[in-house]
C-alpha positions in Angstrom: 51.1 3.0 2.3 48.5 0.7 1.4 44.4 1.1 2.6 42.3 -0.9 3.7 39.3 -1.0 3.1 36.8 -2.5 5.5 33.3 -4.2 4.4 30.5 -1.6 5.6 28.2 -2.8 8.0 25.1 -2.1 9.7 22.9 -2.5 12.5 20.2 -5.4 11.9 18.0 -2.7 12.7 18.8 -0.5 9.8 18.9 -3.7 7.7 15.3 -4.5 8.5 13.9 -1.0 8.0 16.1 -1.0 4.4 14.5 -4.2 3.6 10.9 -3.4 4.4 10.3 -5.6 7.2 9.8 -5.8 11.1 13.4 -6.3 12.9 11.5 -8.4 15.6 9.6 -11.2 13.4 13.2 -11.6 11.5 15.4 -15.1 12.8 17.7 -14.7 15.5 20.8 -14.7 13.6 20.0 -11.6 11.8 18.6 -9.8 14.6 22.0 -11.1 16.8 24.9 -10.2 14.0 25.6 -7.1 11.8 24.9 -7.1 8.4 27.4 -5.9 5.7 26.3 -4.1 2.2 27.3 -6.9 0.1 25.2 -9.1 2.6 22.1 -6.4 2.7 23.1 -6.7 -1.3 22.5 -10.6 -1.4 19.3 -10.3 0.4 17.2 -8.1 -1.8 18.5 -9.4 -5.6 17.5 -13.2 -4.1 15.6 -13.3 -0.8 15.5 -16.0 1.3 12.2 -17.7 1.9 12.1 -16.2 5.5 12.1 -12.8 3.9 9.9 -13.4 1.1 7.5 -14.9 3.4 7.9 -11.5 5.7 7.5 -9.6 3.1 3.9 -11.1 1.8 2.3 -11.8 5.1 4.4 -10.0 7.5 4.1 -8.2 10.4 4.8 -5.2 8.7 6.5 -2.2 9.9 4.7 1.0 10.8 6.0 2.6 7.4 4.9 -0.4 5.2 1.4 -0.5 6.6 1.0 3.3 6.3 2.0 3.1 2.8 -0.4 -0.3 2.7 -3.6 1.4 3.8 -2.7 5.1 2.1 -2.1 6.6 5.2 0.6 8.6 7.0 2.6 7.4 10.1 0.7 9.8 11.7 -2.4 8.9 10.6 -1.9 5.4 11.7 -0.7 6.7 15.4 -4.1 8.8 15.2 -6.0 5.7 14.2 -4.7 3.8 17.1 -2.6 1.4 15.1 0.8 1.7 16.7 1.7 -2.2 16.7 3.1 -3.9 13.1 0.2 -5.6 11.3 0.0 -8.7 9.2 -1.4 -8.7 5.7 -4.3 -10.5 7.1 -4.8 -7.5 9.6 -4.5 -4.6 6.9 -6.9 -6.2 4.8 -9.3 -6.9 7.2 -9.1 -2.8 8.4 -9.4 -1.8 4.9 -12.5 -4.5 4.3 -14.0 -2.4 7.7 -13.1 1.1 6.5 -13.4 2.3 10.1 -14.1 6.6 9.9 -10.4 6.9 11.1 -9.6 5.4 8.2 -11.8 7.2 5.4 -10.5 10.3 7.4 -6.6 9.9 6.8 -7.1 8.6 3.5 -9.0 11.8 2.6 -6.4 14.0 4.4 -3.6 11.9 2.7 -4.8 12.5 -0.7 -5.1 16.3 -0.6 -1.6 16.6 1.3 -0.7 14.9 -2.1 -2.8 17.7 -4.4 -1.1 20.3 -2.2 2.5 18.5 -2.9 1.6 18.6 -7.0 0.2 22.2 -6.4 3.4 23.5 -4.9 5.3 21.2 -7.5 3.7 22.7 -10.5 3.8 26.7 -8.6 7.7 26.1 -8.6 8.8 25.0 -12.1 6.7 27.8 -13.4 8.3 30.0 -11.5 11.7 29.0 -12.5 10.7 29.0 -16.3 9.5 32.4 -15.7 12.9 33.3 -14.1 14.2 30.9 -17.0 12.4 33.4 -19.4 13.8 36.9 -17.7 17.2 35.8 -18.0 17.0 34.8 -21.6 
């Protein structure tokens, strides 16, 4: 008995969020066909110019711009931002610094000292436990 083994594919929609950019500013054909790993593969060791161009202006999907303007997902839905945004749009909302803004960025950053915090709290505990063993 032989197997065969079938090429893996994927929703364009999964392909998009793997490649960073917004399924609906992407041609037709790759929002119309599956896309297989060695495909997925091909497209991020040499992008095409449609997805290098994506990629530097956009739209950009809710994830990118979050990560864009130092924000949560959340943070953007708070904000009001629930639509992608072009380069040209994030820069122009991080040129204004709306209160919104200044306000997630500030909450952002001490969810990340709380993450570090918790980090650091842990491997001490485990060398302690390390230490009690030994």
């Amino acid at each position: 008995m032989t197997s065969h083994q079938t090429a893996q594919t994927m929703k364009p929609a999964t392909a998009a969020k793997k490649l960073g950019v917004y399924l609906e500013a992407t041609p037709a054909e790759f929002q119309e066909g599956v896309v297989s790993r060695t495909e997925l593969n091909a497209l991020q060791a040499d992008p095409p110019q449609w997805l290098q161009e994506l990629r530097r202006t956009g739209p950009h999907p809710r994830p990118v711009v979050a990560a864009k303007l130092g924000v949560s997902i959340a943070g953007l839905a708070r904000g009001g931002v629930t639509e992608a945004l072009t380069t040209e749009q994030i820069d122009a909302l991080k040129q204004d610094n709306p209160e919104w803004l200044q306000k997630e960025r500030a909450t952002q950053a001490e969810v990340r000292k709380e993450a570090v915090r918790i980090k650091e709290k842990n491997a001490q505990r485990a060398e302690e436990s390390k230490d009690k063993r030994a």
